[in-house]
DOPABA-312902 format. One record per residue (C-alpha): x, y negated, z negated. Coordinates in pm, whole numbers. Layout:
((X,Y,Z)),
...
% end
This chain:
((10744,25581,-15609)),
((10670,25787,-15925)),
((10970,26035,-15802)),
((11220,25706,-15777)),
((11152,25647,-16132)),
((11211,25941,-16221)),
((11506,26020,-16064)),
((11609,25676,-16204)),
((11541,25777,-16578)),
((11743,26141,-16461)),
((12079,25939,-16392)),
((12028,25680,-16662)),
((12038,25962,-16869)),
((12325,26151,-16766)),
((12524,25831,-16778)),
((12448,25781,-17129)),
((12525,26117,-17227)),
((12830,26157,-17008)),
((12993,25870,-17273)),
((12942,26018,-17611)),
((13175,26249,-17788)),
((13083,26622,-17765)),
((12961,26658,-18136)),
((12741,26331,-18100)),
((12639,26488,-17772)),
((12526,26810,-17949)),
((12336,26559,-18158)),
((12156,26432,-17931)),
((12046,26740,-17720)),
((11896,26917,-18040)),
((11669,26573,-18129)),
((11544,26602,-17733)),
((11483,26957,-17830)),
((11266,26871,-18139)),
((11073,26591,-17987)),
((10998,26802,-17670)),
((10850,27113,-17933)),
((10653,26837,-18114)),
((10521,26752,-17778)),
((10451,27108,-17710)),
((10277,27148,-18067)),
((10024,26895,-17965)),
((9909,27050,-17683)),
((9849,27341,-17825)),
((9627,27161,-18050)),
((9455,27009,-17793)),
((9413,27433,-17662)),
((9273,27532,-17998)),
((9008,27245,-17985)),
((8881,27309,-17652)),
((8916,27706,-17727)),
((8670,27633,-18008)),
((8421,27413,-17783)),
((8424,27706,-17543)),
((8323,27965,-17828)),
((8034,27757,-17951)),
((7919,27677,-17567)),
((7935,28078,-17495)),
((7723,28159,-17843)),
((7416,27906,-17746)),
((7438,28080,-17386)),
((7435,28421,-17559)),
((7742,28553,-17396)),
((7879,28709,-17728)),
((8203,28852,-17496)),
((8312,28539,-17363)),
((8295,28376,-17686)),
((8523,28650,-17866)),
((8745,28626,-17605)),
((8773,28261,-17663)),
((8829,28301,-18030)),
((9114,28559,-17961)),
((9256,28278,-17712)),
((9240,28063,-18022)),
((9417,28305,-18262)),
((9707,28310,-18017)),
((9714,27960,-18007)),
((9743,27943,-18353)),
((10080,28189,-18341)),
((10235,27999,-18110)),
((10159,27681,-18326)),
((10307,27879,-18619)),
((10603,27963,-18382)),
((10671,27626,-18316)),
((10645,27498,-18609)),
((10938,27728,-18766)),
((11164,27671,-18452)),
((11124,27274,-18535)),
((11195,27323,-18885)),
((11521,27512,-18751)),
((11619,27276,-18498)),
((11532,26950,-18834)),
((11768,27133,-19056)),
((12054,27212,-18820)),
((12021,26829,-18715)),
((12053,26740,-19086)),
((12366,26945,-19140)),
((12554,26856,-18834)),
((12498,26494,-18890)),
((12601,26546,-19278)),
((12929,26766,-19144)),
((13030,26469,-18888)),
((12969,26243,-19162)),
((13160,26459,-19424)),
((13466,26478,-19131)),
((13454,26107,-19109)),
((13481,26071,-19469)),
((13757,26340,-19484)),
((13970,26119,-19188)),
((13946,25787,-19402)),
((14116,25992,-19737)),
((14368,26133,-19495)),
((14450,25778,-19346)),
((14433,25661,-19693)),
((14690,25905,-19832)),
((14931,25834,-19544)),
((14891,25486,-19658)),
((14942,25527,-20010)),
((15260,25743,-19924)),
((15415,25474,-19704)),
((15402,25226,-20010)),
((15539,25456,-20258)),
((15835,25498,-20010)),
((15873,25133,-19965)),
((15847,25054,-20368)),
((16062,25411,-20474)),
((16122,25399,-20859)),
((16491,25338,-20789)),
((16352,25028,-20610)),
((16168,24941,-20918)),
((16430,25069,-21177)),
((16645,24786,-20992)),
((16413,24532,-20981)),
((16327,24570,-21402)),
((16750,24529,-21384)),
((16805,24239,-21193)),
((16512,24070,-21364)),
((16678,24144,-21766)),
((16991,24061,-21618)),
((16854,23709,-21529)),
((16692,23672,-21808)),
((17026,23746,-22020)),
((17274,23482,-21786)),
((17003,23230,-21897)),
((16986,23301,-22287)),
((17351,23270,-22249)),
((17312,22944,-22039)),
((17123,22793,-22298)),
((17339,22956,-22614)),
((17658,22746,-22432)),
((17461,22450,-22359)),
((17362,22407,-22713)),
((17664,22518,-22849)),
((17895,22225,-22654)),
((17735,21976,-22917)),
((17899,21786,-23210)),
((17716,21699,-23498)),
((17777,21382,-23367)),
((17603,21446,-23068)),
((17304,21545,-23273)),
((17303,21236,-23508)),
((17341,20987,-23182)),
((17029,21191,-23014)),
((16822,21149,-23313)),
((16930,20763,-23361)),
((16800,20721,-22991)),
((16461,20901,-23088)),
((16395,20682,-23360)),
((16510,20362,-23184)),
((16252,20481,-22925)),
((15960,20527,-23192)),
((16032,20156,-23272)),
((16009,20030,-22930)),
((15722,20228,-22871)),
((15538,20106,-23193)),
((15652,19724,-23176)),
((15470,19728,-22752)),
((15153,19875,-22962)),
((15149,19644,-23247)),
((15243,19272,-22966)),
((14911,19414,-22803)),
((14698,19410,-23069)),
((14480,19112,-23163)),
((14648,18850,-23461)),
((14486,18877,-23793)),
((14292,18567,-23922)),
((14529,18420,-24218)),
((14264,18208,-24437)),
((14165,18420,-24769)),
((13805,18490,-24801)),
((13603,18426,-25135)),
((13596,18704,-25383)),
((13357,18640,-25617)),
((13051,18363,-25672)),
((13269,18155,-25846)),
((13458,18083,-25540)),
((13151,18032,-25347)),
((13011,17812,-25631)),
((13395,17598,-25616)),
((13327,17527,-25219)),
((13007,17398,-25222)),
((12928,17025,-25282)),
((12855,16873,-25608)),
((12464,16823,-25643)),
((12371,16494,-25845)),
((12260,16481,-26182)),
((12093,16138,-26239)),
((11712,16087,-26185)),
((11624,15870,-25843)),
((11455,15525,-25962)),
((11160,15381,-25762)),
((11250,15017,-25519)),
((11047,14720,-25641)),
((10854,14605,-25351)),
((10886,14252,-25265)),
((10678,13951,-25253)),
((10660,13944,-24897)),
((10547,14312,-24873)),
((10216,14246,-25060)),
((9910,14379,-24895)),
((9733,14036,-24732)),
((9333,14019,-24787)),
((9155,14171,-24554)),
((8792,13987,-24591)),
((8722,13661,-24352)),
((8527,13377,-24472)),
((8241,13430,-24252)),
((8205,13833,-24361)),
((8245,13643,-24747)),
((7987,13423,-24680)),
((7737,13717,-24568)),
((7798,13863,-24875)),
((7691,13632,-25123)),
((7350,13588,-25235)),
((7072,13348,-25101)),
((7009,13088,-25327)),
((6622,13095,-25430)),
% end
């Protein structure tokens, strides 16, 4: 089962590969290259660690050989470690660079497109193009002036004096439709002074108001009954 998958991951792989451009391709092969030495690095690691458990295990037993033996594996270890770690710098840096050059090239196609560009529309728009253009446009511009100088010039002073007789008898129109919408203008004067105000009021009388008689029939009638009268007056003795 394990060799299915494998061989599954193989042509999966190839497939991939077998698409990209050869420089991408190159790409790509030094990256599996640096992540298989980083793989390799930590094995080595995992060496030098168990190299050292050895050594320590032969020193308690007292087998002082074994244990320098051990320590030399170790050293070795550490040269290939030091080996690797150069050849993955290498292989980091040449990465770097190619991938900076294809990106460089890349830039270097879009000036070149660019310029072939730019070329085509200075042949389409030459300066004779452009020279004839300015032309054409002040020679436009001239017939016009010259339009207007024999438009203007085809009028009387008559012509002139009728024109402006129209404009004012426009102004008038225009200012008697303002004047018929606005509201009418009260036409009684108002007072000016307090004289005027004193003139419109009513006069106030000057004579003193004399008292009514009352008459005979409006005198106040007594008020005291003959038996409360009686009551009143004293007891004889």
């Amino acid at each position: 089962m394990g060799n299915l998958v494998s061989k599954d991951k193989s042509k999966a792989h190839k497939l991939k590969t077998s698409d990209m451009l050869p420089k991408d391709k190159a790409v790509y092969d030094l990256k599996i290259q640096r992540d298989k030495l980083k793989q390799y690095q930590k094995k080595i690691q995992v060496v030098l660690d168990r190299e050292v458990e050895v050594a320590k295990h032969h020193l308690r037993a007292g087998d002082h050989g074994r244990a320098l033996l051990a320590l030399k594996k170790k050293k070795y270890q550490e040269h290939l470690l030091l080996q690797t770690d150069n050849q993955l710098l290498t292989l980091e840096q040449l990465t770097g660079q190619i991938e900076y050059a294809l990106v460089e090239q890349d830039i270097i196609k879009g000036l070149q497109h660019g310029n072939a560009i730019l070329k085509q529309i200075h042949t389409e728009t030459s300066l004779e193009t452009v020279q004839k253009l300015m032309d054409d446009t002040a020679d436009a511009i001239a017939y016009q002036a010259e339009i207007d100088e024999l438009i203007s010039g085809t009028m009387s002073p008559e012509d002139e004096d009728e024109i402006m007789a129209q404009l004012d008898e426009l102004e008038a129109e225009e200012l008697a439709e303002k004047a018929a919408k606005l509201p009418t203008v009260p036409q009684d004067t108002l007072p000016t002074s307090n004289q005027d105000l004193e003139e419109d009021l009513p006069d106030v009388p000057i004579e003193e108001p004399q008292p009514q008689e009352t008459p005979v029939s409006a005198k106040p009638r007594k008020t005291k009954t003959k038996a409360k009268k009686a009551m009143e007056e004293p007891l004889p003795a």
